[in-house]
C-alpha positions as a Python dict, from the first residue, in 0.01 Angstrom:
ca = {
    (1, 'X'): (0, 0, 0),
    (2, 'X'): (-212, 211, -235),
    (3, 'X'): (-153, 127, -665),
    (4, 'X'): (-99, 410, -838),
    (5, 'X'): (-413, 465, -1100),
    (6, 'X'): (-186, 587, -1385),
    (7, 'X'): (185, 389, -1369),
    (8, 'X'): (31, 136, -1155),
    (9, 'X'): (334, 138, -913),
    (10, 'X'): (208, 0, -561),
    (11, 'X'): (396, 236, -298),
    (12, 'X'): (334, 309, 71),
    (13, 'X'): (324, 679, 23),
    (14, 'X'): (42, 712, -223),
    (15, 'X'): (-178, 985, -226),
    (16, 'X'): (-534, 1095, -339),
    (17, 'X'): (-648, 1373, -527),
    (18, 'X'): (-1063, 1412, -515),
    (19, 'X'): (-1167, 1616, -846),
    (20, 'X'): (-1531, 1629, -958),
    (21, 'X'): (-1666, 1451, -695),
    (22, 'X'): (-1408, 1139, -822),
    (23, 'X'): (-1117, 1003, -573),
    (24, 'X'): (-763, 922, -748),
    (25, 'X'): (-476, 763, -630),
    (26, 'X'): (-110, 844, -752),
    (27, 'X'): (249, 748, -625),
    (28, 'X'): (373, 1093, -776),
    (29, 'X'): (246, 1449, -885),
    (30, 'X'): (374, 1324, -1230),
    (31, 'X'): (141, 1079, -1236),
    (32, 'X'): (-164, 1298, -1092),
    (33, 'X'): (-27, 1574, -1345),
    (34, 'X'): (-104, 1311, -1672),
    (35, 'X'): (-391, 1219, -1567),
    (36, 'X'): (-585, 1490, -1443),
    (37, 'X'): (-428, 1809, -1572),
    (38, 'X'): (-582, 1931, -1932),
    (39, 'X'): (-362, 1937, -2213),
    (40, 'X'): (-324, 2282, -2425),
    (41, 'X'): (-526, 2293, -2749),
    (42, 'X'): (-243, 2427, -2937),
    (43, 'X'): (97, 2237, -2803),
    (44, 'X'): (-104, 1939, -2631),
    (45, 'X'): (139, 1979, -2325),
    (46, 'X'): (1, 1903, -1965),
    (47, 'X'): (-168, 2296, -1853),
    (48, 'X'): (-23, 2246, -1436),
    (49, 'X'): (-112, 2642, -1410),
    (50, 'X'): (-450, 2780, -1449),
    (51, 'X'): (-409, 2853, -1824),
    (52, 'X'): (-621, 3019, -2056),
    (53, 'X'): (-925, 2981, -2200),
    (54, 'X'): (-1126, 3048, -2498),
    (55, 'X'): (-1445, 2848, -2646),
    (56, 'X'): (-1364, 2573, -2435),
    (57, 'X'): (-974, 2520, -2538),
    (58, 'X'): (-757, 2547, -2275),
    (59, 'X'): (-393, 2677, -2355),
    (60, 'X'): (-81, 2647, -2170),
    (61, 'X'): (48, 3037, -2231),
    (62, 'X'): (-44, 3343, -2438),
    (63, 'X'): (211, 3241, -2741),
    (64, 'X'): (-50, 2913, -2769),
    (65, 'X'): (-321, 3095, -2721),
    (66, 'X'): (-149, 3328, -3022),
    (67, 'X'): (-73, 3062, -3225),
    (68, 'X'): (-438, 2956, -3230),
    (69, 'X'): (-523, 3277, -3328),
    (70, 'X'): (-774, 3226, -2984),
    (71, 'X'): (-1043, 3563, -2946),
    (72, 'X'): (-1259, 3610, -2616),
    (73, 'X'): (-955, 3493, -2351),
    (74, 'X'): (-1023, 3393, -2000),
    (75, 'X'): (-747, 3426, -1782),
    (76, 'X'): (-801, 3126, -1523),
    (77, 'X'): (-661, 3299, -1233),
    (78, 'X'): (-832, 3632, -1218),
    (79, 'X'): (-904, 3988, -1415),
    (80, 'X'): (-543, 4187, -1344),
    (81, 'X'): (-410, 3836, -1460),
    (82, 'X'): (-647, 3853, -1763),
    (83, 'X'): (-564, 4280, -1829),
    (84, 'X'): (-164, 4105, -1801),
    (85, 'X'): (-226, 3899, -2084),
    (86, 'X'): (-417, 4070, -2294),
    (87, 'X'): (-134, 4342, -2283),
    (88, 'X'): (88, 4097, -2366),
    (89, 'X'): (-82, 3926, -2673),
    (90, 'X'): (-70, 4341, -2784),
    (91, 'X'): (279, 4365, -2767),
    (92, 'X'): (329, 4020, -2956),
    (93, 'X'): (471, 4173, -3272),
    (94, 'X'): (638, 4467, -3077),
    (95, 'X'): (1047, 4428, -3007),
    (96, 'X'): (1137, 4375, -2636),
    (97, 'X'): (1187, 4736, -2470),
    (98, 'X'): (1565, 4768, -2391),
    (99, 'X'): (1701, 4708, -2065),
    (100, 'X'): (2030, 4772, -1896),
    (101, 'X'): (2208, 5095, -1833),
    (102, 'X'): (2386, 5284, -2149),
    (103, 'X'): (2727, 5100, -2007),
    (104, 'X'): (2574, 4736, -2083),
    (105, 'X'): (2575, 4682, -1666),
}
């Protein structure tokens, strides 16, 4: 049996994660997720998604990245992703549109 690195639970269906060149071993993607995943600048929870980035800092979501007040955003997926959220952090202080028919169905 394998021990995992982070709870240090020994269990026969371990797994390893190779990142940077370094091999891990966890009994659970909970595990892997605390140890590996960054943590957002603004909310310090665990960034499992690709995140955003900005000097360095890595947020979770836009409202973080908000929050921080973060300029020069990275979208860690790709450049409609970034154009999404860029939108988004414009329509911050905007009301939701409405939605629904006239009838509330």
């Amino acid at each position: 049996m394998a021990q995992c690195e982070t709870c240090g639970n020994d269990y026969d269906k371990a797994f390893q994660v190779v990142m940077a060149g370094q091999t891990h071993v966890f009994d659970c993607f909970e595990c892997a997720i605390q140890a590996l995943a960054p943590s957002c600048a603004h909310c310090g929870c665990r960034t499992i998604g690709h995140g955003l980035e900005a000097d360095g800092a890595i947020f979770c979501c836009a409202h973080c990245a908000r929050e921080e007040a973060a300029r020069g955003l990275r979208d860690r997926a790709d450049a409609q992703r970034a154009a999404d959220v860029f939108a988004e952090l414009d329509r911050a202080d905007r009301p939701p549109a409405p939605t629904g028919s006239a009838m509330g169905v």
